[in-house]
C-alpha atoms as one frame of an Amber mdcrd trajectory, in Angstrom:
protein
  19.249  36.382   4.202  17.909  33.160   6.183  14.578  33.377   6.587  12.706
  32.297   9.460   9.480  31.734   7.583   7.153  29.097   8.942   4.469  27.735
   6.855   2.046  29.453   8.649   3.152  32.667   6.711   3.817  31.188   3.856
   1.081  32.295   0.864   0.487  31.217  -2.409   0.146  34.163  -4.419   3.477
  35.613  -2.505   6.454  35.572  -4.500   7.754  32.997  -2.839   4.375  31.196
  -3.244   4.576  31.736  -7.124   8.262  30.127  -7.100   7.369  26.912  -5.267
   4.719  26.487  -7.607   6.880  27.320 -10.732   9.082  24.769  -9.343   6.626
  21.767  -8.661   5.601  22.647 -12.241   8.944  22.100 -13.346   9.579  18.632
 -11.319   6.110  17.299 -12.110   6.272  17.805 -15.495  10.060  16.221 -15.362
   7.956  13.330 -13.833   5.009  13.547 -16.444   7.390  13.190 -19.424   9.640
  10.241 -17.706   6.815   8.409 -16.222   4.868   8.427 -19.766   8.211   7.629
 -22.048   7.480   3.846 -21.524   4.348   3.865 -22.608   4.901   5.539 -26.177
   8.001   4.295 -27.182   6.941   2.842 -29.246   4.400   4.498 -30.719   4.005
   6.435 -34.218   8.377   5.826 -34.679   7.719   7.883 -38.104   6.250  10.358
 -36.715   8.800  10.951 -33.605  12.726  11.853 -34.155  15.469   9.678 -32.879
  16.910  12.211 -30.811  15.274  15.457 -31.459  12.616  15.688 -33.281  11.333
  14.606 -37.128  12.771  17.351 -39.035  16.397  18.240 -37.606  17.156  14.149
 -37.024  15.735  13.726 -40.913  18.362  16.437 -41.444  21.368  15.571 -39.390
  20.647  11.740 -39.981  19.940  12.036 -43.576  17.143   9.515 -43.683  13.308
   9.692 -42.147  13.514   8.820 -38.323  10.866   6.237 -38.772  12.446   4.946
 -41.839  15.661   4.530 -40.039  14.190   2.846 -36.894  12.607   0.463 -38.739
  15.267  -0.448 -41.039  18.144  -0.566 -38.440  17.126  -2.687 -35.401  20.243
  -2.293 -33.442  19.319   1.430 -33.254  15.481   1.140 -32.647  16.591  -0.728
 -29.809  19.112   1.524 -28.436  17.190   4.094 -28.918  14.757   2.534 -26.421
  17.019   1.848 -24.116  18.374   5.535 -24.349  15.004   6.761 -23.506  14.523
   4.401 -20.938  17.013   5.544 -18.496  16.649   9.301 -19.618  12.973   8.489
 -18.393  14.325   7.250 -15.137  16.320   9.988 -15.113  13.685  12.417 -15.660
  11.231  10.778 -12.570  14.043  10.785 -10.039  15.001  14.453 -11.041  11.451
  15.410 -11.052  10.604  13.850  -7.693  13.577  15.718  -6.150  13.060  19.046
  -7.681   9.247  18.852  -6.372  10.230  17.717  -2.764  13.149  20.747  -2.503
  10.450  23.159  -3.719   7.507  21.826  -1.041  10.247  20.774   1.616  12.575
  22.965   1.610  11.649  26.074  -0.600   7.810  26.415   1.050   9.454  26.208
   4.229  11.539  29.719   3.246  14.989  27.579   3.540  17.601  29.568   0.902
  19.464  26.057   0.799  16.861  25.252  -1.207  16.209  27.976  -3.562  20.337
  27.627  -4.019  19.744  23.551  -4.538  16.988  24.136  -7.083  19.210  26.917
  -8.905  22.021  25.096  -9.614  19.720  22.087 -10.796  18.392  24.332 -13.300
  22.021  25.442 -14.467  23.523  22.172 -14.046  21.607  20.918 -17.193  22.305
  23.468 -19.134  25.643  21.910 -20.676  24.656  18.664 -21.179  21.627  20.346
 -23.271  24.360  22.001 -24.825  25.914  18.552 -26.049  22.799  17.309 -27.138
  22.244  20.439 -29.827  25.714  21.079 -30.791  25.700  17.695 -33.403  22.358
  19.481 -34.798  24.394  23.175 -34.683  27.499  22.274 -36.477  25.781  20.782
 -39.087  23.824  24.193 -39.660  20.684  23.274 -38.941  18.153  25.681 -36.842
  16.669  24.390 -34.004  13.613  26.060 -33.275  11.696  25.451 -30.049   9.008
  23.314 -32.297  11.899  20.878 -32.760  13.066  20.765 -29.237  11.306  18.377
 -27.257   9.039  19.816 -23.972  10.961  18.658 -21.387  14.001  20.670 -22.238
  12.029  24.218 -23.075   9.281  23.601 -20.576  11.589  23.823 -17.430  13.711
  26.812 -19.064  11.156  28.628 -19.824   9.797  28.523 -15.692  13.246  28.449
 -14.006  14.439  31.916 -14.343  10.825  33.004 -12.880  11.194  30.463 -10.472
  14.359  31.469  -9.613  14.237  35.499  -9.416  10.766  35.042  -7.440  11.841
  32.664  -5.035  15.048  35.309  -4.321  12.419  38.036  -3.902  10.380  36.168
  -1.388  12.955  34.788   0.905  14.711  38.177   1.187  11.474  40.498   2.204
């Protein structure tokens, strides 16, 4: 299975091509989000959710998001914080997931097609935790209410993942 690809055979529209690029997609817009958190935290708080999104937080918090954030300082603030360092968070995961794709996956290395494949599963419980508050108290998440950065990526990392297999074993 290893591949002795150099990146003078390497091609864009190859399968293994359309997987690096699926996967810089993914870790730039990782970055995108995180990098732009800071600069609308602030902004339009009764339009935004505290956690999810307006209408499941109205519904599992029992109150209007911007209502709540502007009434309860403690929480506006931790709130920020929260999405401070799951910006961070987002930018460091981002950058790494982009530099395994052009690094490692363009090169036609399988360590990193296995790195970048368990990155994608790896988040998949703790996306888990973050629903299951919203789930047990019956309300229906629907991908409107689930904010980009957590469909975005799913929806491009099985692709990513099943075309980047394809291309390192032909």
């Amino acid at each position: 299975m290893e591949n002795m690809n150099t990146q003078l055979q390497f091609h864009w529209l190859s399968p293994l091509g359309v997987s690096v690029m699926l996967f810089i997609f993914y870790g730039a817009f990782y970055m995108l989000i995180g990098g732009l958190t800071p600069f609308f935290i602030e902004k339009n708080l009764e339009k935004q959710g505290v956690i999810m999104s307006y209408r499941p937080d109205k519904l599992l918090f029992g109150e209007e998001p911007g209502k709540m954030l502007d009434v309860d300082k403690p929480i506006r603030k931790l709130r920020n914080i929260i999405l401070a360092m799951l910006a961070a968070m987002l930018v460091v995961s981002g950058f790494m997931i982009v530099s395994t794709a052009w690094f490692g996956l363009r090169a036609g290395q399988t360590w990193a097609l296995i790195a970048l494949s368990i990155v994608g599963l790896i988040v998949l419980p703790f996306w888990w935790l973050v629903f299951k508050p919203y789930l047990n108290a019956g309300i229906k998440i629907t991908l409107a209410d689930a904010p980009p950065f957590i469909w975005v990526p799913a929806v491009l990392y099985l692709p990513a993942v099943i075309l980047g297999w394809i291309g390192l074993t032909k």
